[in-house]
MDAnalysis code that builds the backbone (N, CA, C; Angstrom):
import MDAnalysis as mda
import numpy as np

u = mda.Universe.empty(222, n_residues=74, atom_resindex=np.repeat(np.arange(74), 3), trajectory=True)
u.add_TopologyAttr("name", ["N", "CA", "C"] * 74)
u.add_TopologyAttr("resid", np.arange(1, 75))
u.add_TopologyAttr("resname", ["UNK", "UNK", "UNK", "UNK", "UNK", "UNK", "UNK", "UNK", "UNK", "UNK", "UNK", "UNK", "UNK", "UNK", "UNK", "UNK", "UNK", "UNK", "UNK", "UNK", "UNK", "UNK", "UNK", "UNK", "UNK", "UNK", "UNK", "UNK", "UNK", "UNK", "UNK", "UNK", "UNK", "UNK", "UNK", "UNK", "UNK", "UNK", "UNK", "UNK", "UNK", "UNK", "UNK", "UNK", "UNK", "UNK", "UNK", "UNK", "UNK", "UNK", "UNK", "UNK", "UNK", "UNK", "UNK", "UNK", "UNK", "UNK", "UNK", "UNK", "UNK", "UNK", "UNK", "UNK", "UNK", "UNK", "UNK", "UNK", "UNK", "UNK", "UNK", "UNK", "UNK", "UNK"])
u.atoms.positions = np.array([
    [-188.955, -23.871, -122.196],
    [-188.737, -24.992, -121.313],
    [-189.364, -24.668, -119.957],
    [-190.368, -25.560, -119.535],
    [-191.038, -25.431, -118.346],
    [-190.510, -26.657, -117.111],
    [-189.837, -25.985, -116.456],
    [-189.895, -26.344, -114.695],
    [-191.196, -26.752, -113.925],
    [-190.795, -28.237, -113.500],
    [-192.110, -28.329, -112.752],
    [-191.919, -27.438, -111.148],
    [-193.104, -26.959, -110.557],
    [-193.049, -26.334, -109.370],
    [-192.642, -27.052, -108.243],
    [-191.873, -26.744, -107.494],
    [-191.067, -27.355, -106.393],
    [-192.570, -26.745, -105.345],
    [-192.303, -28.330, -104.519],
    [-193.338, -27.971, -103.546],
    [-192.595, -27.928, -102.143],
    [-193.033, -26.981, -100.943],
    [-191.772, -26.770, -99.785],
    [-192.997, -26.722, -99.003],
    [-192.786, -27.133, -97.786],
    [-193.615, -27.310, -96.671],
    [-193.436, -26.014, -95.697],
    [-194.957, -25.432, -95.370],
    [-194.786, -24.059, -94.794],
    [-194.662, -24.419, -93.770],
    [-193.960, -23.005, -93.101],
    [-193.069, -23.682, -91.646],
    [-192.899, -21.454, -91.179],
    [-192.960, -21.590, -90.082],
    [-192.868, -20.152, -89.362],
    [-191.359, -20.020, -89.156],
    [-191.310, -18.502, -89.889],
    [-189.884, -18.305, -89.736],
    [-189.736, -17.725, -88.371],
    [-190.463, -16.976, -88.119],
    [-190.443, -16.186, -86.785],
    [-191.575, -16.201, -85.919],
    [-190.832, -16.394, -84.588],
    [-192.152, -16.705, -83.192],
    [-191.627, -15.520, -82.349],
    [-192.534, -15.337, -81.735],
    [-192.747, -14.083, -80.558],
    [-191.873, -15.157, -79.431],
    [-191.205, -14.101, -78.648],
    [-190.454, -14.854, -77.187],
    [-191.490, -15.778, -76.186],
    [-191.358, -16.610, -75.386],
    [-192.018, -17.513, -74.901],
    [-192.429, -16.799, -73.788],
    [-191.708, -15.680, -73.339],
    [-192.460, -14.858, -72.280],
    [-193.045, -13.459, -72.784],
    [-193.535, -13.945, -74.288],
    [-194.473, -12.954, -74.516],
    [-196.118, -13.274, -74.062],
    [-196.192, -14.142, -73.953],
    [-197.874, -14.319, -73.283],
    [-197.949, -14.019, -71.791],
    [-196.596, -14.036, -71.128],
    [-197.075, -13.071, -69.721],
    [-196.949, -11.682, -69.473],
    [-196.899, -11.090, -70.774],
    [-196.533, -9.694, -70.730],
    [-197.935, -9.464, -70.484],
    [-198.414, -8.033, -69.595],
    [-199.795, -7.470, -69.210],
    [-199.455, -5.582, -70.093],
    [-198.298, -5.217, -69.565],
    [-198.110, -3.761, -70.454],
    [-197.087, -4.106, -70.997],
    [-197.165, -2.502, -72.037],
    [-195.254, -2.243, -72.516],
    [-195.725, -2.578, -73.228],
    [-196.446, -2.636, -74.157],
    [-196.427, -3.105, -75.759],
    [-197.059, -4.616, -76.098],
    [-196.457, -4.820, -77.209],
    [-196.922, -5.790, -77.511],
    [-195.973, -7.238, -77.405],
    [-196.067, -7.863, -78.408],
    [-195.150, -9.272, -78.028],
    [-193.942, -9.263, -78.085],
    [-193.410, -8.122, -79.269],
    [-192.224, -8.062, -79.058],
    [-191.105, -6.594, -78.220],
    [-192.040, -6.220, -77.297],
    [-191.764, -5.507, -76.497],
    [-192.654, -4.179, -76.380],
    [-191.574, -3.329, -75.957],
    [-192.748, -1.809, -75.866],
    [-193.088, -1.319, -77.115],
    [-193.912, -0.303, -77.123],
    [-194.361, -0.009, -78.719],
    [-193.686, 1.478, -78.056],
    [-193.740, 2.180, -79.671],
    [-193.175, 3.713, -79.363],
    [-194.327, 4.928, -79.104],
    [-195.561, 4.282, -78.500],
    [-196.105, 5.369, -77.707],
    [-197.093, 5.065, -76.588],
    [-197.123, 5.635, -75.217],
    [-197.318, 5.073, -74.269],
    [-199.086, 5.121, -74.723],
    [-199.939, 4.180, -73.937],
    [-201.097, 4.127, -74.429],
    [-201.715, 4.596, -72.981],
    [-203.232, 5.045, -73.306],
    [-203.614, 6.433, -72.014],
    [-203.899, 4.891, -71.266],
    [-203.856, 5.309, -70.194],
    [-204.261, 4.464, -68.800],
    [-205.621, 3.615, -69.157],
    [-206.169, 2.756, -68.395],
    [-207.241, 1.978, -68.357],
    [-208.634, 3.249, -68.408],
    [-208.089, 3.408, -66.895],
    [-209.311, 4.449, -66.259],
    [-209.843, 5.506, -67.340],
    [-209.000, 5.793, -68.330],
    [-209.216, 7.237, -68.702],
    [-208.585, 8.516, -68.247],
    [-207.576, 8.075, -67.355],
    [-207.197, 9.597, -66.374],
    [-205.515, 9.927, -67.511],
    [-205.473, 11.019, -67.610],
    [-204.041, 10.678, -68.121],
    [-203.530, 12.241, -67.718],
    [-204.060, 12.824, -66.431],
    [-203.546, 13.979, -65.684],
    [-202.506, 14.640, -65.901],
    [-201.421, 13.411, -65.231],
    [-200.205, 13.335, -65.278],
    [-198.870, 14.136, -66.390],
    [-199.778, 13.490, -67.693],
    [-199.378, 13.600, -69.563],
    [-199.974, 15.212, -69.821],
    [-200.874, 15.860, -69.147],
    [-201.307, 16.792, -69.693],
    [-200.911, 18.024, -68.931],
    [-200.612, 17.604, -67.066],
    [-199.904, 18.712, -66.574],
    [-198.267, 19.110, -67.292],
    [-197.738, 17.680, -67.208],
    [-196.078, 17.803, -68.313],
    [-196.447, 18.953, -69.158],
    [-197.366, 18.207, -70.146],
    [-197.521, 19.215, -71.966],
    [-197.939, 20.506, -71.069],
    [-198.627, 20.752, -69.878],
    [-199.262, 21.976, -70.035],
    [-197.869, 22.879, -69.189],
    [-197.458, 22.368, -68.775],
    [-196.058, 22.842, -67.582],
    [-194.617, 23.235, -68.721],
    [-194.598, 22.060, -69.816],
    [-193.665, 22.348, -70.393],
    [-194.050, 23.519, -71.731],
    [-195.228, 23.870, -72.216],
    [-195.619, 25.056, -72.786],
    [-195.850, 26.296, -72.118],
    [-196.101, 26.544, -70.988],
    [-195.800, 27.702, -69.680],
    [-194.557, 28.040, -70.036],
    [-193.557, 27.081, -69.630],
    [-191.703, 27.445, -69.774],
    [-191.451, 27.910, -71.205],
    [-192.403, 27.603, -72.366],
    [-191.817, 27.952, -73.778],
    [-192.520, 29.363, -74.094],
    [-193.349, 29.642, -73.563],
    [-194.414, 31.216, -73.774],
    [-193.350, 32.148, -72.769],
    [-192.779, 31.568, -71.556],
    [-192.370, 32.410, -70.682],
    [-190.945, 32.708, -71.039],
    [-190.142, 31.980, -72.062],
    [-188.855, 31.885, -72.595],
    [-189.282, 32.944, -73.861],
    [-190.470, 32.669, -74.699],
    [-190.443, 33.680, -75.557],
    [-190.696, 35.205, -75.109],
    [-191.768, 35.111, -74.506],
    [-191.281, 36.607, -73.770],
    [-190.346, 37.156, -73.008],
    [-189.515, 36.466, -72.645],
    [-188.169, 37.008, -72.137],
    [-187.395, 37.245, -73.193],
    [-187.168, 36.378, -73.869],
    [-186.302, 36.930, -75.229],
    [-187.048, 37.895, -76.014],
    [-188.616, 38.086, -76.310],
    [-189.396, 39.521, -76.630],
    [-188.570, 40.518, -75.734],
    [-188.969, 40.850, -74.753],
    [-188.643, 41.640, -73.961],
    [-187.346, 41.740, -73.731],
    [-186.120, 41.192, -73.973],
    [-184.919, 41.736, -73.765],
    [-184.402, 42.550, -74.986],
    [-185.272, 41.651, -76.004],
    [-184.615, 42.594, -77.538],
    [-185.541, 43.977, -77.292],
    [-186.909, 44.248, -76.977],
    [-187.458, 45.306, -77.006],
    [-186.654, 46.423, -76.305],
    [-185.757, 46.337, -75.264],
    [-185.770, 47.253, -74.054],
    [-184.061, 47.211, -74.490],
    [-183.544, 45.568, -75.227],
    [-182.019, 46.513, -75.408],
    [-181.932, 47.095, -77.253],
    [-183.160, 47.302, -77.723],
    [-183.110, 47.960, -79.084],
    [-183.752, 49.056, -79.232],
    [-184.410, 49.729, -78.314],
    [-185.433, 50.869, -78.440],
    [-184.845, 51.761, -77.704],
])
């Protein structure tokens, strides 16, 4: 037994917020995305002193913990 096909008129279930076309940053329409995107210019200084500042503190944490086990085990 064959059903004839029901016909339904396409229709948008979902729209972007009405103050998504004045957004300029932060993502896209429906807000920020989960990773910041590098600057216009090209400069992204800022992002690379952090990474390079916060790997200094992790080399300088491992050699302190090197060096405390060396000097309280020998």
């Amino acid at each position: 037994m064959k059903f004839p096909r029901e016909k339904r008129e396409s229709r948008t279930v979902v729209a972007p917020p009405p103050e998504a076309g004045r957004r300029v940053d932060g993502g896209g329409a429906w807000g920020p995305t989960q990773f910041d995107l590098p600057d216009r210019n090209g400069s992204n200084s800022q992002a690379i002193l952090i990474v390079a500042l916060v790997g200094v503190v992790v080399l300088l944490i491992i050699a302190g913990l090197w060096a405390f086990a060396y000097f309280q085990f020998t």
